[in-house]
DSSP file (Angstrom, degrees, kcal/mol; ACC not computed):
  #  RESIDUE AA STRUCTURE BP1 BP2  ACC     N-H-->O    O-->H-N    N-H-->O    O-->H-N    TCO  KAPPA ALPHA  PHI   PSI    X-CA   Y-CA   Z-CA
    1    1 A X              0   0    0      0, 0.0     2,-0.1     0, 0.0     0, 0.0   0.000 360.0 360.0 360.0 159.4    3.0    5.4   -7.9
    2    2 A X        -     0   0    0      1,-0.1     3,-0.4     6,-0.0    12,-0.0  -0.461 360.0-152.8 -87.2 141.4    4.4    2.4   -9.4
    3    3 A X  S    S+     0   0    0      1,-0.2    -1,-0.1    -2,-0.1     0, 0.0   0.629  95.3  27.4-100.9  11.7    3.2    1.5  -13.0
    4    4 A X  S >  S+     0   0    0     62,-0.0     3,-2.9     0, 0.0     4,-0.4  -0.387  76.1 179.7-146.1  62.3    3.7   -1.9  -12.9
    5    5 A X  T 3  S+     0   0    0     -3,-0.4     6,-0.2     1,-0.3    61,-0.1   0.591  77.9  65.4 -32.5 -21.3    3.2   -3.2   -8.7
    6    6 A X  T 3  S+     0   0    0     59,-0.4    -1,-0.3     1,-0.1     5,-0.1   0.909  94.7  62.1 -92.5 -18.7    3.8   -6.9   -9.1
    7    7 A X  S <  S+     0   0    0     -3,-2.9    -2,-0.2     2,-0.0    -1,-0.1   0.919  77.8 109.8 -60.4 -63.4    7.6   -6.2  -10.3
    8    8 A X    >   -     0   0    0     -4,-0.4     3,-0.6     1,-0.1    -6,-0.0   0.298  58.1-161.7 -31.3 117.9    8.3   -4.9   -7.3
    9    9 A X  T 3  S+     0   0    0      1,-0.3    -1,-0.1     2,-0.1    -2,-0.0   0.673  89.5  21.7 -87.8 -37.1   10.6   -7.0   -5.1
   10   10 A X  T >>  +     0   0    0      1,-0.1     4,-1.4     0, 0.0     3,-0.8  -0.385  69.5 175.2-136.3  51.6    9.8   -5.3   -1.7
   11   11 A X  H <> S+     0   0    0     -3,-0.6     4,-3.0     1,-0.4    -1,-0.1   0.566  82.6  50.7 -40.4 -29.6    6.4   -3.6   -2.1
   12   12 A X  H 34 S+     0   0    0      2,-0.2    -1,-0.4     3,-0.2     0, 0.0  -0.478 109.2  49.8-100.2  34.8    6.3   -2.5    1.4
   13   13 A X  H <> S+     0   0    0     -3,-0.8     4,-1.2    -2,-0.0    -2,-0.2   0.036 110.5  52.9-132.1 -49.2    9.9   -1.0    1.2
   14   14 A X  H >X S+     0   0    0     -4,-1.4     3,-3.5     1,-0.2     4,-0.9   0.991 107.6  50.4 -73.8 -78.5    8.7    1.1   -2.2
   15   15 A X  H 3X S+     0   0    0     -4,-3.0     4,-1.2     1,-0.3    -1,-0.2   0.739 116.5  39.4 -61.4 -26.1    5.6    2.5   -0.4
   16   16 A X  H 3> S+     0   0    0      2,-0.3     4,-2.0     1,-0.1    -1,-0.3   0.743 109.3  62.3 -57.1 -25.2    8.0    3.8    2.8
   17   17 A X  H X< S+     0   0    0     -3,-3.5     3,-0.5    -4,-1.2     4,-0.5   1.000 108.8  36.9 -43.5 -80.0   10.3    4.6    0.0
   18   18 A X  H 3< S+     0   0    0     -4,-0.9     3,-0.5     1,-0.3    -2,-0.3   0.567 109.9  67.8 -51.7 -31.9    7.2    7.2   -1.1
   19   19 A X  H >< S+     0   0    0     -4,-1.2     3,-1.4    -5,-0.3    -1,-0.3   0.942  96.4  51.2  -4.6 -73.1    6.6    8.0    2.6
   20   20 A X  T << S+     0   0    0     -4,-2.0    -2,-0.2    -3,-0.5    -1,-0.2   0.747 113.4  41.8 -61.9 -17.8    9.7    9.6    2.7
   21   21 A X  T 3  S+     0   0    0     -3,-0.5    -1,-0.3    -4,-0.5    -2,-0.2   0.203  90.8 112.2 -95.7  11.0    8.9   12.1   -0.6
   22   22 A X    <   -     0   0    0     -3,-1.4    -3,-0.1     1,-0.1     6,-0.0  -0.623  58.7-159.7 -87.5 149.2    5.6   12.6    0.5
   23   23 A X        +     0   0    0     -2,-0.1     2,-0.7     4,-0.0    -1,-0.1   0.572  64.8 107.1 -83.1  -6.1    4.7   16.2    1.7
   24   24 A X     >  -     0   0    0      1,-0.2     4,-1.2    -5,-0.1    -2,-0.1  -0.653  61.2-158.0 -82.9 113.2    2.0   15.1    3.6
   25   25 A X  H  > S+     0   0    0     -2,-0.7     4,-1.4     1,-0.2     5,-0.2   0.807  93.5  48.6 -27.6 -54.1    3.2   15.3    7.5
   26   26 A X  H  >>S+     0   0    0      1,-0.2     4,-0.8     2,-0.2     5,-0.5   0.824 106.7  52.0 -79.8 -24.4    1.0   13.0    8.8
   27   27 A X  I  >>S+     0   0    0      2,-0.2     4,-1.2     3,-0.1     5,-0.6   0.877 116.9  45.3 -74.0 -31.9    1.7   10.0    6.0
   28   28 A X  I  <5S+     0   0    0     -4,-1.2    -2,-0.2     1,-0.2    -1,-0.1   0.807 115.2  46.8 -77.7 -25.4    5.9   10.6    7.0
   29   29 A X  I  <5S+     0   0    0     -4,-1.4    15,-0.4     2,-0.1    -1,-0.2   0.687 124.1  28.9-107.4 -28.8    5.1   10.6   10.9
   30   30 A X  I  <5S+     0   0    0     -4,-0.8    15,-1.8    -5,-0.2    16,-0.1   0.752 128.2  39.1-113.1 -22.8    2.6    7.2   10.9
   31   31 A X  I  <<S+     0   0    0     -4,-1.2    11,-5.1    -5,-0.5    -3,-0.2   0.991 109.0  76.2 -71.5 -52.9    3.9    5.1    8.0
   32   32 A X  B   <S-A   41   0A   0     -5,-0.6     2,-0.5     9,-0.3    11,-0.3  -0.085  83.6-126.0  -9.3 114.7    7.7    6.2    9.0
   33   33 A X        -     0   0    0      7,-0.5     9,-0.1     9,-0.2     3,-0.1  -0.689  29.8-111.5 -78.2 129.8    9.4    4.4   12.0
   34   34 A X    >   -     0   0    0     -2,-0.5     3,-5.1     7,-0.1    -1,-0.1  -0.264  55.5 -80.4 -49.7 126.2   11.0    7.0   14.9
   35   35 A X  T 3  S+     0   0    0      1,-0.2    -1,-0.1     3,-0.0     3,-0.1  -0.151 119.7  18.7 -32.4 128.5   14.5    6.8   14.9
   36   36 A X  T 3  S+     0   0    0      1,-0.2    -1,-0.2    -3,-0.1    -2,-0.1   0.393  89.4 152.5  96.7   2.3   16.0    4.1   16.5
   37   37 A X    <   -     0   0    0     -3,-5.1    -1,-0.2     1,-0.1    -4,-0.1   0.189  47.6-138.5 -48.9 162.6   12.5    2.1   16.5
   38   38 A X  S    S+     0   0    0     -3,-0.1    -1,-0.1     3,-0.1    -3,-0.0   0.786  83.8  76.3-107.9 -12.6   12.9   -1.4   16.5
   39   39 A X  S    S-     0   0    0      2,-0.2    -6,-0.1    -5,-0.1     3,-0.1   0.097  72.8-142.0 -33.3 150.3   10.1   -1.7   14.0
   40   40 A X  S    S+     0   0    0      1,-0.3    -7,-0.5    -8,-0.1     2,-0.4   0.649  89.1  61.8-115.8  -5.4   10.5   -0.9   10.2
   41   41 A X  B    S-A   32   0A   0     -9,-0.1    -9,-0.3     1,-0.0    -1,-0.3  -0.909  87.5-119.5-111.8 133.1    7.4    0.5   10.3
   42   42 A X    >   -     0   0    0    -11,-5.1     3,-0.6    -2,-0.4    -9,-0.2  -0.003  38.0-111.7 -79.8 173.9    5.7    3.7   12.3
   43   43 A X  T >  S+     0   0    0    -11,-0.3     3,-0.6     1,-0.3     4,-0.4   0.926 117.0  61.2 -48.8 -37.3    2.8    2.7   14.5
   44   44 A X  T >> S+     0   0    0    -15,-0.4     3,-1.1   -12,-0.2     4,-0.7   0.895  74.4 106.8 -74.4 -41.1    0.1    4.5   12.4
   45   45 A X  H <> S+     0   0    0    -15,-1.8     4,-0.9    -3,-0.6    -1,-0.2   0.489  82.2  43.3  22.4 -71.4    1.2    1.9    9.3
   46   46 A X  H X> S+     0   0    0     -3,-0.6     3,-2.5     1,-0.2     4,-2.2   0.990 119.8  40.3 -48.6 -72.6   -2.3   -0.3    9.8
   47   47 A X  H <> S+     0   0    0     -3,-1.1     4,-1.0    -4,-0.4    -2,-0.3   0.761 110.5  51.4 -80.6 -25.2   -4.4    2.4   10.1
   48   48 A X  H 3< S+     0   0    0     -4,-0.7    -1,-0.3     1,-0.2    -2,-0.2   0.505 111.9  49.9 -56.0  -7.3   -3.2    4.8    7.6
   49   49 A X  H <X S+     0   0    0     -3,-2.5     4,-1.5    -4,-0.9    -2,-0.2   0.709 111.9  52.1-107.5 -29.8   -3.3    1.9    4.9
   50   50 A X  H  X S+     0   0    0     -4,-2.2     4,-2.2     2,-0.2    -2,-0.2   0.862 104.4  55.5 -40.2 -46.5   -7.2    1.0    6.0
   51   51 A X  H  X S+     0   0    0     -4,-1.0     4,-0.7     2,-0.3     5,-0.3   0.633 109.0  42.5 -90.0 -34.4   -8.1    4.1    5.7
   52   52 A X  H  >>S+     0   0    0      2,-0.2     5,-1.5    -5,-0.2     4,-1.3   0.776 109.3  54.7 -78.5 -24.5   -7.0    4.4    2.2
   53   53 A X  H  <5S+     0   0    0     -4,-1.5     4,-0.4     3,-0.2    -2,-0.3   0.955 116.2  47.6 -57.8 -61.5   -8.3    1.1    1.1
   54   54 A X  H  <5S+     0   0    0     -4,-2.2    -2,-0.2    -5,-0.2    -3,-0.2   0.677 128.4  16.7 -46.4 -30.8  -11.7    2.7    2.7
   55   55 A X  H  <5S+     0   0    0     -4,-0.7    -3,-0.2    -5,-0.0    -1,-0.1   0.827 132.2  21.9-113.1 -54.4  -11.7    5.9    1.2
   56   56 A X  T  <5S+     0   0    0     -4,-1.3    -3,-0.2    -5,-0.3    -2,-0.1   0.604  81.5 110.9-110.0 -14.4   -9.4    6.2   -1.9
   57   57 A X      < -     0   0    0     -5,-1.5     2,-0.2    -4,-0.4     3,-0.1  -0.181  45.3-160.4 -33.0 145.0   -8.6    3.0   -3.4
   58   58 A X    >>  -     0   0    0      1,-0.1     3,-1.9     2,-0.0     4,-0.5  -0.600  10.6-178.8-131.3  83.1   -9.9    2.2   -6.4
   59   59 A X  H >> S+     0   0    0      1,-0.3     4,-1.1     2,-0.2     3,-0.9   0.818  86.8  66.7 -66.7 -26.9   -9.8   -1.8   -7.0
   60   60 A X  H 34 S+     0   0    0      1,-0.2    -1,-0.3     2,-0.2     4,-0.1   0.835 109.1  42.8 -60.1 -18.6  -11.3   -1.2  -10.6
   61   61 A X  H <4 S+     0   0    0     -3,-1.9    -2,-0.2     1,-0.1    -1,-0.2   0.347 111.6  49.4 -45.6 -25.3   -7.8    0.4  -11.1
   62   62 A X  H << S+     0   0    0     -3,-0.9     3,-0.3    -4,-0.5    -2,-0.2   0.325 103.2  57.9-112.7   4.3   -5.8   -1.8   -9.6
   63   63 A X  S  < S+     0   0    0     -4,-1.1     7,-0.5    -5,-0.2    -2,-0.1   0.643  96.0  61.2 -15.4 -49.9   -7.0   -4.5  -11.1
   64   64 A X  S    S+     0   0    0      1,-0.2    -2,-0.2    -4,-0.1    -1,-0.1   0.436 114.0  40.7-100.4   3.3   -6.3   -3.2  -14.5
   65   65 A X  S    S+     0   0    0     -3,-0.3     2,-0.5     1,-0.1   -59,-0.4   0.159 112.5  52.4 -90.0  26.6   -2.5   -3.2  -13.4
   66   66 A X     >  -     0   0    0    -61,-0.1     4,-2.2     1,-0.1    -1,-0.1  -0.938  61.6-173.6-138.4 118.1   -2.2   -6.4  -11.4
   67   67 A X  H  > S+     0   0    0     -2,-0.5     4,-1.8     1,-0.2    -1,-0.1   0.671  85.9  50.7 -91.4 -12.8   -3.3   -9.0  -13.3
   68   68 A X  H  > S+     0   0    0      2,-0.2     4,-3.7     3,-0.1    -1,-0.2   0.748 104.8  56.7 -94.9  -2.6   -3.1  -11.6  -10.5
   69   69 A X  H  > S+     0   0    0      2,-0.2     4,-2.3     1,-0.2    -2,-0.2   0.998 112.8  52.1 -51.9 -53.1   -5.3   -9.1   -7.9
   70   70 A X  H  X S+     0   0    0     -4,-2.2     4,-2.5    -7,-0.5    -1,-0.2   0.881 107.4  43.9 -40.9 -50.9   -7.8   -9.6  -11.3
   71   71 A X  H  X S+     0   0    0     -4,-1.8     4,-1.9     2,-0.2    -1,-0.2   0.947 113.5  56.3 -83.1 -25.4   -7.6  -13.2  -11.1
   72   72 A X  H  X S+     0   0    0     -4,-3.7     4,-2.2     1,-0.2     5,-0.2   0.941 116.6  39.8 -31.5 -63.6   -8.1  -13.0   -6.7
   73   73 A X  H  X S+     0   0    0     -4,-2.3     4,-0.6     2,-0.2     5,-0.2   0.778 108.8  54.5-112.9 -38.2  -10.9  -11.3   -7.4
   74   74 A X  H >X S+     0   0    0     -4,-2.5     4,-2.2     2,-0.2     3,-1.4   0.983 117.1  49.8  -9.1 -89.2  -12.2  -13.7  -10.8
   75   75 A X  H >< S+     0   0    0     -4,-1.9     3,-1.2     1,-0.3     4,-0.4   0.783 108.8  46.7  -7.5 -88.0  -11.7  -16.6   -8.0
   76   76 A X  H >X S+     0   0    0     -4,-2.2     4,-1.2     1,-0.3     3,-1.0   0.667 110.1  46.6 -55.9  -9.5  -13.5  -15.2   -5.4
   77   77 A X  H << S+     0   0    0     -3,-1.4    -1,-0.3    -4,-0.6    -2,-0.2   0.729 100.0  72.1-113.6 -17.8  -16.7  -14.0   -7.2
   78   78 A X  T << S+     0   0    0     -4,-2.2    -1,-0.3    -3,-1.2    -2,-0.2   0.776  97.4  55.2 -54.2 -22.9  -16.4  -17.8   -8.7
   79   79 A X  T <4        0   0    0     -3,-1.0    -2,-0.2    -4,-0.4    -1,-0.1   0.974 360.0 360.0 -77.6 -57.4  -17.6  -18.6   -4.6
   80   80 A X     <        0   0    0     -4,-1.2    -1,-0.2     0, 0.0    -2,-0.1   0.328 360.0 360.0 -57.4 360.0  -20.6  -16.5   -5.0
């Protein structure tokens, strides 16, 4: 994983990047587009990235390397 996310130019190119080194089948086969796709992305792309914001995410973690996610989240709780 990247140790500093906001450099990143193409964030969504880095994590397909990681797609491809993953051993995990099922992460290469729904983030991954099928050859010749017109798509850059494979179909599962949404739900496999839900489903990790839902289960394994940790926003007190990513927070403490993306300092504007921290100030989103500052912001919002400024609404409450």
């Amino acid at each position: 994983m990247p140790v500093n996310p906001e450099t990143s130019r193409d964030p969504k190119a880095d994590l397909l990047n990681l797609a491809k080194k993953s051993r995990k089948r099922e992460l290469k086969e729904g983030l991954l587009p099928n050859k010749g796709a017109p798509s850059p992305i494979g179909l599962e792309y949404n739900d496999l990235l839900c489903n990790f914001v839902k289960s394994e995410w940790r926003l007190d973690e990513a927070v403490k390397i993306a300092p504007s996610l921290a100030r989103a989240i500052q912001r919002l709780q400024e609404f409450e």
